[in-house]
C-alpha positions as CSV (number, residue, x, y, z in Angstrom):
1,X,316.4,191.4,24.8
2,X,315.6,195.0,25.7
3,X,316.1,196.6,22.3
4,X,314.0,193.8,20.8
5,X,310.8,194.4,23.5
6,X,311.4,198.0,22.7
7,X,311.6,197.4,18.8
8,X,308.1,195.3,19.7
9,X,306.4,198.1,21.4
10,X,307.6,201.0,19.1
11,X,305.9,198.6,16.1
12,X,302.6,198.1,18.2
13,X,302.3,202.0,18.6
14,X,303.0,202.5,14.7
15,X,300.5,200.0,14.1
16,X,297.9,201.5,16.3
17,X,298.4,205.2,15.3
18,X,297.9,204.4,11.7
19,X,295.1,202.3,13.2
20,X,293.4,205.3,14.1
21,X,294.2,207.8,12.0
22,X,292.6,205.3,8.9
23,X,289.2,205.0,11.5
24,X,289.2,208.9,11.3
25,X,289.4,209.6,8.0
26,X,286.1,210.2,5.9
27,X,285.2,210.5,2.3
28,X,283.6,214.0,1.3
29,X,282.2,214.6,-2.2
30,X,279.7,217.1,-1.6
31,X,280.9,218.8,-4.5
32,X,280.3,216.4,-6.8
33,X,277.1,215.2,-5.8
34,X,273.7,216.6,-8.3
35,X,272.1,219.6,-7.3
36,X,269.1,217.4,-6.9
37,X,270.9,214.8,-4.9
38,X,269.7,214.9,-0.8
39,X,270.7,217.2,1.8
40,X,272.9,215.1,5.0
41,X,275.3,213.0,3.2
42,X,278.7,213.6,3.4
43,X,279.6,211.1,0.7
44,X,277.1,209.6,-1.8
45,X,278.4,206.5,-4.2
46,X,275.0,206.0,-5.9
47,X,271.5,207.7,-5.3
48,X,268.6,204.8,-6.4
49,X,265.2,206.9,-7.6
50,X,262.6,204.0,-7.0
51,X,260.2,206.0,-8.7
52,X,262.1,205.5,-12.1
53,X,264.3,202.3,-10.7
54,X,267.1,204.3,-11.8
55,X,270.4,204.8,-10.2
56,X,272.5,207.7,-10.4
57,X,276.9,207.5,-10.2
58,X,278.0,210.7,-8.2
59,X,281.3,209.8,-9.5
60,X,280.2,209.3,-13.2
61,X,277.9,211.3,-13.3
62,X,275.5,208.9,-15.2
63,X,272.3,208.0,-14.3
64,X,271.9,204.2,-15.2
65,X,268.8,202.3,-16.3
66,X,267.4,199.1,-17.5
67,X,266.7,199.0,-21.4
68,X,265.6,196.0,-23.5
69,X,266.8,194.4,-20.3
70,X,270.6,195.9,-20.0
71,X,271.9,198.3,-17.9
72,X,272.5,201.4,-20.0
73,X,274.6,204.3,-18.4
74,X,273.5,207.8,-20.0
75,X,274.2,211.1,-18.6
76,X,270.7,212.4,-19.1
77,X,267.5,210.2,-18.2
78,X,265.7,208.5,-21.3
79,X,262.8,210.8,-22.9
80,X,260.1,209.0,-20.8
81,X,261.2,210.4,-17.6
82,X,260.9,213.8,-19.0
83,X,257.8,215.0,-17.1
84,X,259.7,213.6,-14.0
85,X,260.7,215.8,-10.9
86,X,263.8,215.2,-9.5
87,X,264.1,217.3,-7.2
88,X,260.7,216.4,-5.4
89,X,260.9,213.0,-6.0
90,X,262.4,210.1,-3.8
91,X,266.0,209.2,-3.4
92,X,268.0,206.6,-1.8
93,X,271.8,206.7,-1.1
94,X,273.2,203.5,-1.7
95,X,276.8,203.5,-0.4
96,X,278.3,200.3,-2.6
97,X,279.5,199.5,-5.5
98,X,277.2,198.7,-8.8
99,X,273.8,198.6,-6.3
100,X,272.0,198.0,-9.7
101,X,273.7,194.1,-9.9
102,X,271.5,193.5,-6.6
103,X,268.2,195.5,-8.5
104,X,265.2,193.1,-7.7
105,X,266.4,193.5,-3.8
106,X,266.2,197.4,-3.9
107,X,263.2,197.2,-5.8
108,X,261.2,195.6,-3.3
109,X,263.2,197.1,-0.6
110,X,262.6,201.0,-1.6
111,X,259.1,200.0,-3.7
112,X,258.0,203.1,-4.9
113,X,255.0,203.4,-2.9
114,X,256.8,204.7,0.2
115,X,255.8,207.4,1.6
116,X,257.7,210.9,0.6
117,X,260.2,211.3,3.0
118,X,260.5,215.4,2.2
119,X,264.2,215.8,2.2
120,X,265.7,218.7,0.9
121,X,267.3,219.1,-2.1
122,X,271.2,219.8,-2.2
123,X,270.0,222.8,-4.4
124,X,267.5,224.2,-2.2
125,X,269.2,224.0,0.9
126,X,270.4,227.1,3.2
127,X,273.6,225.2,4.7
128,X,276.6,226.9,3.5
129,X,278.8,223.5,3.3
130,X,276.1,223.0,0.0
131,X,277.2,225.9,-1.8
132,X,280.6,224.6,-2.4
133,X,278.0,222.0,-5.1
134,X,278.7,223.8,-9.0
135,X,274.7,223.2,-8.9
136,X,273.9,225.4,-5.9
137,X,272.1,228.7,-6.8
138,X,274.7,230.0,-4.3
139,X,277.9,228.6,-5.9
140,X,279.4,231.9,-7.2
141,X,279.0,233.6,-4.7
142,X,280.8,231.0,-2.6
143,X,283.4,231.2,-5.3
144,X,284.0,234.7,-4.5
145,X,284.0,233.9,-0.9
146,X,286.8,231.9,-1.4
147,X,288.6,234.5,-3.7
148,X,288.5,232.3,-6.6
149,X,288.8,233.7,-10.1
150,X,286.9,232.5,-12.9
151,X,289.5,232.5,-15.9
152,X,288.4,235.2,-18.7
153,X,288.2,233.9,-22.4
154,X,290.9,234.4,-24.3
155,X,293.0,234.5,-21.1
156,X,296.0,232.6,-20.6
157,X,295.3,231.0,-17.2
158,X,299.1,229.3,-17.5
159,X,301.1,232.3,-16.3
């Protein structure tokens, strides 16, 4: 009976210490994210530009729009957009998957007549943890940093 309340309680602890250890864990993809993308997230799934009702995939790196009324995924933004700012303009970090299937709710939730919040760009910020981003004016030099070579051409980087 002892070695089976013992077997019980060693379980319990298991349980709860991988409990935990999930709770801490967080998802980081600063590198990933668009040099445009805003300055205070951690992790970003989708940005939503209301100005354009566009959303943007960190992880595909596609910007996704409606066209002749279906979703189109493109990894530049359609010619009409092309006097856009990005980096000025208004995003919103969506944090689930396909936000654009739930469109008409974002739209009037994040109407494009919002004030300007003014957040910083991921490209225009001063915060080291930024310039780990590939779109970071201060990337190579963080590359440096962090001893890391760029391979030469004509180099064999196998060796």
């Amino acid at each position: 009976m002892k070695k089976l309340k013992l077997f019980q309680a060693l379980l319990l602890s298991v349980f709860l210490c991988g409990s935990i250890s999930a709770q801490t864990k967080q998802k980081v993809n600063i590198a990933d994210q668009p040099g445009w993308g805003s300055v205070g997230y951690e992790y970003v799934e989708y940005y939503y530009l209301p100005d354009l009702e566009t959303y943007y995939s960190v992880s595909k790196q596609k910007f996704i729009y409606l066209e002749k009324s279906r979703w189109v995924k493109n990894s530049i933004l359609p010619l009409i957009f092309i006097n856009y700012d990005i980096y000025s303009g208004r995003k919103v970090v969506l944090n689930e998957p396909k936000p654009y299937l739930k469109h008409e709710e974002f739209k009037v939730k994040y109407i494009s007549t919002y004030k300007r919040t003014g957040v910083k760009s991921i490209r225009d910020s001063h915060d080291p943890k930024y310039f780990i981003n590939k779109n970071h004016p201060e990337h190579a030099n963080w590359l440096k940093d962090h001893n890391y070579k760029m391979p030469q051409l004509g180099q064999n980087t196998w060796n």
